[in-house]
C-alpha positions as CSV (number, residue, x, y, z in Angstrom):
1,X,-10.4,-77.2,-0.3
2,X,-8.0,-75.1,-1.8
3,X,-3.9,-75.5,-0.4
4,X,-2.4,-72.6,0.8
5,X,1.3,-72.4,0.0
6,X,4.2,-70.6,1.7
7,X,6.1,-70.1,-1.3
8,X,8.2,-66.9,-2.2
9,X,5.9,-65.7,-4.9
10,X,3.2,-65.5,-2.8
11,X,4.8,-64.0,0.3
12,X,6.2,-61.3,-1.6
13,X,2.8,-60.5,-3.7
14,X,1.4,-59.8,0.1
15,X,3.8,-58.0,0.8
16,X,3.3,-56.0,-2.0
17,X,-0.2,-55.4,-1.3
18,X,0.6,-54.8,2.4
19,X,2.6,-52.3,1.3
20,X,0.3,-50.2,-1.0
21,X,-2.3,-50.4,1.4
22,X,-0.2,-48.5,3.7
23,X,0.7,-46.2,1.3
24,X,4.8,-47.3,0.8
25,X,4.5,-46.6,-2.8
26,X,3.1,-42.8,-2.6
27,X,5.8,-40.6,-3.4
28,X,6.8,-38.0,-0.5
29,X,6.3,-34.2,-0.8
30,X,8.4,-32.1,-2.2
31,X,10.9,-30.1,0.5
32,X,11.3,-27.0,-1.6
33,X,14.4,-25.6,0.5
34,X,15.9,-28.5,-0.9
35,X,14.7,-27.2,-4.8
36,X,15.9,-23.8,-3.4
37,X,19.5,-24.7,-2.5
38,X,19.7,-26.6,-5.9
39,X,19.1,-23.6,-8.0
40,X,19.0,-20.4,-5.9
41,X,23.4,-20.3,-6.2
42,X,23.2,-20.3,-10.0
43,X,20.1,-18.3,-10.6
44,X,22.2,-15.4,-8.6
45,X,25.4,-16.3,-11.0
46,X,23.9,-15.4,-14.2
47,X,25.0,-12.4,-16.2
48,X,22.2,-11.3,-17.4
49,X,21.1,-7.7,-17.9
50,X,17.1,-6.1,-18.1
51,X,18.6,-3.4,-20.3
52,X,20.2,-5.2,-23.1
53,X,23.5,-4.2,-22.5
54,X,26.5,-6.5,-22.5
55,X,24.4,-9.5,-23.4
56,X,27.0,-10.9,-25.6
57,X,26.8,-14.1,-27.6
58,X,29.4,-15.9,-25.2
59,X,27.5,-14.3,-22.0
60,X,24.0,-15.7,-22.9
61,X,25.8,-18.8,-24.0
62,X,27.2,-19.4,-20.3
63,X,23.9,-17.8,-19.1
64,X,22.0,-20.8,-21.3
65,X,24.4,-23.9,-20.2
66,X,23.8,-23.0,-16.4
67,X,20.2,-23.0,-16.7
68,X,20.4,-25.8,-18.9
69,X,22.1,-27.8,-16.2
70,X,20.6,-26.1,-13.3
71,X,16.8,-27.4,-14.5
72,X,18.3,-30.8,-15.3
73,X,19.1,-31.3,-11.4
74,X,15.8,-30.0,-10.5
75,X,13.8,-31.9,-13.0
76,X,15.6,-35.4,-11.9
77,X,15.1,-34.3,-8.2
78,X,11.4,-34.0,-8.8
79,X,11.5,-37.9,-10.0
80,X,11.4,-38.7,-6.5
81,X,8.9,-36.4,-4.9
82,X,5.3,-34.6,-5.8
83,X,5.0,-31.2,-5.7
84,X,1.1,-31.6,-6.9
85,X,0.2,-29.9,-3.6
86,X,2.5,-27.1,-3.5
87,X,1.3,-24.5,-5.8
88,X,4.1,-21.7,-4.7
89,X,6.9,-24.8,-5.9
90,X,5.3,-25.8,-9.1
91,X,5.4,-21.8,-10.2
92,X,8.8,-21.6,-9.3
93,X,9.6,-24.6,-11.4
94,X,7.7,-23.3,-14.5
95,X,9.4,-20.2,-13.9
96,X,12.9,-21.9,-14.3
97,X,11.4,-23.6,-17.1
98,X,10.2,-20.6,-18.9
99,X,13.8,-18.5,-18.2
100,X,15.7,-21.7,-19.4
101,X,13.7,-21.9,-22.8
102,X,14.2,-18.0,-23.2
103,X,17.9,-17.5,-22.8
104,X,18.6,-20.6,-24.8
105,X,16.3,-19.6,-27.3
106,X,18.4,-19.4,-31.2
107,X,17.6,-16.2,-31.6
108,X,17.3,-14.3,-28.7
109,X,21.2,-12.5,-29.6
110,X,19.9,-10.3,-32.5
111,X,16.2,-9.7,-30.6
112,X,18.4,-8.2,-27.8
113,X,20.7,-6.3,-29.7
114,X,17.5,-4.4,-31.0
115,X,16.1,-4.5,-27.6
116,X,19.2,-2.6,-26.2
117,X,19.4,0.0,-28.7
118,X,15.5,0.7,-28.5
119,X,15.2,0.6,-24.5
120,X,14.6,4.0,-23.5
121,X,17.4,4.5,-20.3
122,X,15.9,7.9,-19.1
123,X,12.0,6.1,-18.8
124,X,13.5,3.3,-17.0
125,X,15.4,6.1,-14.6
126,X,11.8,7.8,-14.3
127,X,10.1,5.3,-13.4
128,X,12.4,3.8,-10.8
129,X,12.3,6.9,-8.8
130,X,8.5,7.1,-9.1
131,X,8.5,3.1,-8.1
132,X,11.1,4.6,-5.1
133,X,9.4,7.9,-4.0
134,X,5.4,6.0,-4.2
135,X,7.0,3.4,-1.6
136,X,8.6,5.9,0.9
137,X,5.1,7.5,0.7
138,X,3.4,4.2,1.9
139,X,6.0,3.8,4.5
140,X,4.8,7.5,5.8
141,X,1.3,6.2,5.5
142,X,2.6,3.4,8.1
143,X,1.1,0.9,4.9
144,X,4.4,-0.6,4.5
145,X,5.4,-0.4,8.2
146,X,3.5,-3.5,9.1
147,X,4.5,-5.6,6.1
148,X,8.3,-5.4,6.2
149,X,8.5,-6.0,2.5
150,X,9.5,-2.6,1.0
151,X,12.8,-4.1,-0.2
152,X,10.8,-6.8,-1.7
153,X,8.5,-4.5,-3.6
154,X,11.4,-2.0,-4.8
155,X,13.5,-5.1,-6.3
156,X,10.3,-6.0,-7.8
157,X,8.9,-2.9,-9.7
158,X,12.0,-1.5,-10.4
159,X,12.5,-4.5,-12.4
160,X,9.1,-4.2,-13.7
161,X,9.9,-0.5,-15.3
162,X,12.8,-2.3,-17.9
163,X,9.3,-3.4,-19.8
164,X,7.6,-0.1,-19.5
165,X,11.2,1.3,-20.9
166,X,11.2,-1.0,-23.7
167,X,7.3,-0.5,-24.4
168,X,8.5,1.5,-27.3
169,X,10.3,-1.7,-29.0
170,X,8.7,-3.2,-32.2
171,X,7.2,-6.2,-32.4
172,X,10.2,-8.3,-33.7
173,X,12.1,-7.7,-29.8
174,X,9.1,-10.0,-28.8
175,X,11.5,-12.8,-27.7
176,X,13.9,-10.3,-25.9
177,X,10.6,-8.8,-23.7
178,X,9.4,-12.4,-23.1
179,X,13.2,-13.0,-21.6
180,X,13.4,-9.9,-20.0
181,X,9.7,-10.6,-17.9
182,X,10.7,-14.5,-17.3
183,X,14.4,-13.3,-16.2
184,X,12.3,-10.8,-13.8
185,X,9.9,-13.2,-12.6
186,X,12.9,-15.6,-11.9
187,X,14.7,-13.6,-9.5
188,X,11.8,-12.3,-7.8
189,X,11.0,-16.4,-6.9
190,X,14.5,-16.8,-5.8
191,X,15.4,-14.2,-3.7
192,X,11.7,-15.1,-2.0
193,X,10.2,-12.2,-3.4
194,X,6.6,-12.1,-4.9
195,X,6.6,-11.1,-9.1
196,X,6.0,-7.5,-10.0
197,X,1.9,-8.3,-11.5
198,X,1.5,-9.9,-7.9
199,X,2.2,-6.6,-6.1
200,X,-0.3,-4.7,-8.6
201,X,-3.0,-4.9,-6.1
202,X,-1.9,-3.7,-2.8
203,X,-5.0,-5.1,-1.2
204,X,-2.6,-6.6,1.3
205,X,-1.5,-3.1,2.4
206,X,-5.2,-2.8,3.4
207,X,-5.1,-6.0,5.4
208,X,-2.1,-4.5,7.1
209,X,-3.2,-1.6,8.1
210,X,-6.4,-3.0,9.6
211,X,-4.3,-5.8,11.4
212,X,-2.3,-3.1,13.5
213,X,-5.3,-2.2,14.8
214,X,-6.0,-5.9,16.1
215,X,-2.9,-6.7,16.8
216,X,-2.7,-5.2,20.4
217,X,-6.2,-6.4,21.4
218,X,-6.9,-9.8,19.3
219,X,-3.8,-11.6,21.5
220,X,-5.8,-11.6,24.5
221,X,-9.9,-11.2,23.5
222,X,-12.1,-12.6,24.7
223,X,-10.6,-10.4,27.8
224,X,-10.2,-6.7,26.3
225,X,-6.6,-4.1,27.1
226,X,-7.4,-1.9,29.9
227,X,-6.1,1.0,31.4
228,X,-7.2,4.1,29.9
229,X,-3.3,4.8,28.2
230,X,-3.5,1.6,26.8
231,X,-7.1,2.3,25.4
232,X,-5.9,5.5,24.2
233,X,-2.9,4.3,22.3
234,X,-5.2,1.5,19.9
235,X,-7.7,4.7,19.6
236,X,-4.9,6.6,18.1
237,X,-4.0,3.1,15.7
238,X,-7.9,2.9,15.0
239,X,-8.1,6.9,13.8
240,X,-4.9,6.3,11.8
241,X,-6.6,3.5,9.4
242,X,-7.9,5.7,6.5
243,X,-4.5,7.5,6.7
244,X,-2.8,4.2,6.5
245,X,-5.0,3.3,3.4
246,X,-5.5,6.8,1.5
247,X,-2.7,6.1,-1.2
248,X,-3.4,2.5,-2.0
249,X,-4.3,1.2,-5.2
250,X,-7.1,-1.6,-5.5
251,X,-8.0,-0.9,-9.1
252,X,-6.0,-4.3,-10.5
253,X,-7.5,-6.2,-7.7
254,X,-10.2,-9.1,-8.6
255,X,-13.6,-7.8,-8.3
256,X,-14.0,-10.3,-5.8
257,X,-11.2,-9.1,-3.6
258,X,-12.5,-5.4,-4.2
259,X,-15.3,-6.9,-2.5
260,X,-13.9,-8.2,0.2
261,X,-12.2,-4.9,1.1
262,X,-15.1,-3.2,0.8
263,X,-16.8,-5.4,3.4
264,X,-13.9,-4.9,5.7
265,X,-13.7,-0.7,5.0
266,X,-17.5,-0.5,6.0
267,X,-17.4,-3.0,9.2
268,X,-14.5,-0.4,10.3
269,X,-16.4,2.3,10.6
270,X,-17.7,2.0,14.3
271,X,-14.2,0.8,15.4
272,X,-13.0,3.9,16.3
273,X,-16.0,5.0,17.7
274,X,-16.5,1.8,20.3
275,X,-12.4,2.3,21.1
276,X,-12.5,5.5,21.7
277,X,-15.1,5.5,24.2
278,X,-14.9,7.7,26.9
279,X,-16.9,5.1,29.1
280,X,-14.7,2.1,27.8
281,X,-12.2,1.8,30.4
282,X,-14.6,1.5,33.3
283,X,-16.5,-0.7,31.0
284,X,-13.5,-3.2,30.5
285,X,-12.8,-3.4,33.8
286,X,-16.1,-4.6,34.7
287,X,-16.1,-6.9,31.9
288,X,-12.7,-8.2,32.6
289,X,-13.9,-9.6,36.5
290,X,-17.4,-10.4,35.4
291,X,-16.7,-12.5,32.3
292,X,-17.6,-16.3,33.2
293,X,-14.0,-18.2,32.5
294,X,-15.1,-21.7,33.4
295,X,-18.6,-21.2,31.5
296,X,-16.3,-20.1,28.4
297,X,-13.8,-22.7,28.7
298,X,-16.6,-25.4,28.8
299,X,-18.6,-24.0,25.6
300,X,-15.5,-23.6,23.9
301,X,-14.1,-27.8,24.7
302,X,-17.8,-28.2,23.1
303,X,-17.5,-26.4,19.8
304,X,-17.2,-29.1,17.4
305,X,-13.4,-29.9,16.0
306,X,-13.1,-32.3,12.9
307,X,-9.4,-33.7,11.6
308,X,-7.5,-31.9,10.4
309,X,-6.8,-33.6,7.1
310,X,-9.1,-31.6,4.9
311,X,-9.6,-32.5,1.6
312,X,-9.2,-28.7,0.1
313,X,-7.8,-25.3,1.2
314,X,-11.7,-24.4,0.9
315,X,-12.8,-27.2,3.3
316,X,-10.0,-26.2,5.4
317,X,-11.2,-22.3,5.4
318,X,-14.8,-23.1,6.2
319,X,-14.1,-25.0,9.4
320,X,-11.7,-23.2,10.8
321,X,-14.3,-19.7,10.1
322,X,-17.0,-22.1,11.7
323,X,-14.7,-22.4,14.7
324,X,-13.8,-18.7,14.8
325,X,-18.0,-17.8,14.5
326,X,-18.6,-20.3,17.6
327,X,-15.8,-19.1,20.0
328,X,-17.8,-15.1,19.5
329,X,-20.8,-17.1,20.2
330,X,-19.1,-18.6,23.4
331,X,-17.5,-15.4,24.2
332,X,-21.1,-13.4,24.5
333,X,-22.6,-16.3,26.3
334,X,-19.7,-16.2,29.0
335,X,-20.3,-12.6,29.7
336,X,-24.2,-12.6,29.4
337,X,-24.3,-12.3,33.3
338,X,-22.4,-9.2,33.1
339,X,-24.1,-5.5,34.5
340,X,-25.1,-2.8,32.1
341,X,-22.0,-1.0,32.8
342,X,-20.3,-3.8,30.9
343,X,-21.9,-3.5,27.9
344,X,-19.9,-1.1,26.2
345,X,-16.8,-3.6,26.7
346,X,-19.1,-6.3,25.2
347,X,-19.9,-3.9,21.8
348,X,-16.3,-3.7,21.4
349,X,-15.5,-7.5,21.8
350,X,-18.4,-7.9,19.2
351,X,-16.9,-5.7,16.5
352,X,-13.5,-6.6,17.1
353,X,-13.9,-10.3,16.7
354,X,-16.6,-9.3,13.8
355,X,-14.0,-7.2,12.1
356,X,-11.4,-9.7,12.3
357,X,-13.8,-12.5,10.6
358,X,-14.0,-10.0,8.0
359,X,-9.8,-9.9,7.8
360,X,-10.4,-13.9,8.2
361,X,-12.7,-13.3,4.8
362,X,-15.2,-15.3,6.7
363,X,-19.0,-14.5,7.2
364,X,-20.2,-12.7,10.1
365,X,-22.8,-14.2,13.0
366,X,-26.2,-13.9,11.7
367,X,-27.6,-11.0,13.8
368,X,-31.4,-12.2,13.6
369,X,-33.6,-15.7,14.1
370,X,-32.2,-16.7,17.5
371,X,-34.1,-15.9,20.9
372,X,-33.6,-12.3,19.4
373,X,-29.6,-12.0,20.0
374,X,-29.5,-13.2,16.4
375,X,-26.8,-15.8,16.0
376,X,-28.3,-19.0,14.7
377,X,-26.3,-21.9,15.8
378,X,-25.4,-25.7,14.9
379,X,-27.6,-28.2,17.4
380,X,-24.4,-28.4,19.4
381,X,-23.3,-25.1,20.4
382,X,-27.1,-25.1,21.3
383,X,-26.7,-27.6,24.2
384,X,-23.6,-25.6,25.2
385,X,-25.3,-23.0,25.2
386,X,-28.6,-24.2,26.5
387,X,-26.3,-25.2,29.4
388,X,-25.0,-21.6,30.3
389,X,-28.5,-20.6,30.2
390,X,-29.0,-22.3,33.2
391,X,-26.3,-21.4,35.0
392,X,-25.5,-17.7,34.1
393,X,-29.4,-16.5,33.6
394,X,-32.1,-19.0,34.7
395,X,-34.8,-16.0,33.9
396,X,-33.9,-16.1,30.4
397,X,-34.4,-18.4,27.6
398,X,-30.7,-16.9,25.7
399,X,-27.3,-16.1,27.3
400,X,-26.8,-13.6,24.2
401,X,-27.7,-10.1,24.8
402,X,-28.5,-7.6,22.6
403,X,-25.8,-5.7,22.2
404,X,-26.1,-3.1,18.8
């Protein structure tokens, strides 16, 4: 038989193991207000200039030690945490990184002395004002309306036009360019702006100016606005969409976000037409009495929920556009009881939710291989809805009608 002990050594090695097993020795996340008060202050201090001028030896020097000292803090701050998960933190970091190693660089003084006396001031003007008059343009368009980041995009591209202005440099201002762009890139991080390539593709804007569409009704769908004002006044956002888009660029967008956009423009289209139905506000106030609450409430406690704790953004994504597909599915079956007079209503539900699974960059309900409604199902929204079959239309072997 072997002796157990009580000793110390022992106790503590348990301990120890305890301890791990529980996770004591995994380092905490990051708290990046807490990066952000460390280094925002000094990042606004430095002297600085895009242009080149007054970039003096002593200026860059300072400019140099307060980085130096400023990444130092950081650097030792992340000893004690992980920002692995935090991809917005760990570019802000590099970022620092990137600006210290450029202003303290040997010799960045003589690259910017020919960097200021090549910088052309009247293309930098130029293009500031065509950064400045573009933007009030998009604010006409209501594109930047629903964003509320025009500041945030002037700061940015303005910037960005000190590179086209010293386009014109030769190749030995290299060093000055690279600390001009990281200096840029920098400021846009602290003052919690995005960089000026991350605002090349304004596929965003498009987002937007679909989501002010959705907005009003999405809140309070399955259950649609009524009153014919009301009605009126999201027909009027609806027609307004392709004035909202017309000056946006997509041409630096991924092709796969060009995609994506082009799913959502086409799955538009019969928007306006379903909201702006003549017959649509008789048609939502049927729908609104005859839609089946508790039938909806129960399918909907039904759809299946797992944690939380996904392993991926991806993982994360998929479930949560699984969840959004089911609730549509629940919504039709809720209302399957409904008259004819409710269809209407019921088309408009169908394309708003649809639309905003497209926003959601998640796939629509399959429209075919299911009693003929179309929407194929996972074995337990089947029960659910098996159930509602019984109790909204015992006649009928699907509580989804056809409904395009």
């Amino acid at each position: 038989m072997i002796r157990l002990t009580s000793s110390r050594t022992s106790a503590s090695v348990l301990l120890f193991v305890l301890l791990v097993k529980q996770g004591a020795c995994v380092q905490p996340e990051c708290d990046p207000l807490e990066f952000y008060r460390i280094y925002s202050p000094v990042i606004f201090s430095l002297k600085f200039m895009v242009t080149g001028e007054l970039n003096t030896p002593h200026i860059l020097q300072q400019d140099c030690d307060d980085l130096k000292y400023v990444t130092q803090r950081v650097e030792t701050l992340l000893q004690g945490c992980t920002a692995d998960k935090d991809e917005d933190l760990k570019k802000h970091i590099r970022g620092l990184q990137l600006t210290r190693d450029s202003l303290c660089g040997g010799e960045l003084v003589v690259d910017l002395i020919l960097w200021k006396y090549c910088f052309d001031a009247t293309v930098f003007a130029v293009c500031k004002k065509n950064v400045d008059e573009r933007l009030n343009k998009l604010k006409q368009d209501g594109a930047l309306d629903a964003t509320g980041d025009l500041t945030c995009r002037n700061w940015s591209l303005s910037l960005q036009c000190a590179l086209q202005a010293g386009a014109g440099c030769p190749k030995n201002a290299e060093r000055a360019r690279k600390a001009v762009e990281n200096y840029i890139n920098l400021l846009m991080d602290v003052k919690m702006c995005r960089r000026p390539t991350e605002y090349a593709c304004e596929g965003d804007l498009f987002d937007h100016c679909y989501w002010t569409v959705m907005s009003g009704p999405a809140g309070r769908l399955p259950l649609l606005p009524s009153g014919a004002d009301t009605l009126s006044k999201y027909c009027k956002a609806a027609k307004s969409v392709p004035t909202c888009t017309r000056n946006l660029q997509i041409e630096q967008c991924p092709e796969e976000k060009k995609e994506i956009l082009g799913t959502i423009k086409d799955g538009f289209r019969s928007i306006p037409d379903s909201i702006c139905n003549e017959e649509l506000p008789a048609s939502v106030e049927e729908w609104n009495k005859c839609l089946n609450q508790e039938a909806l409430k129960k399918c909907e406690s039904e759809i299946p929920r797992p944690d939380q704790n996904f392993d991926s953004e991806a993982d994360r994504h998929v479930h949560f556009c699984r969840d959004r597909e089911e609730t549509l599915k629940c919504e039709l079956a809720a209302g399957s009881n409904c008259p004819a007079s409710a269809s209407p209503a019921k088309k408009t539900l169908y394309e708003l939710r649809a639309i905003e699974l497209d926003l959601h960059e998640c796939p629509r309900p399959k429209t075919d291989g299911y009693g003929g409604s179309g929407f194929s199902t996972t074995p337990a929204i089947l029960v659910t809805l098996s159930a509602l079959c019984v109790a909204l239309l015992p006649t009928r072997q699907t509580p989804l009608l056809d409904f395009i």
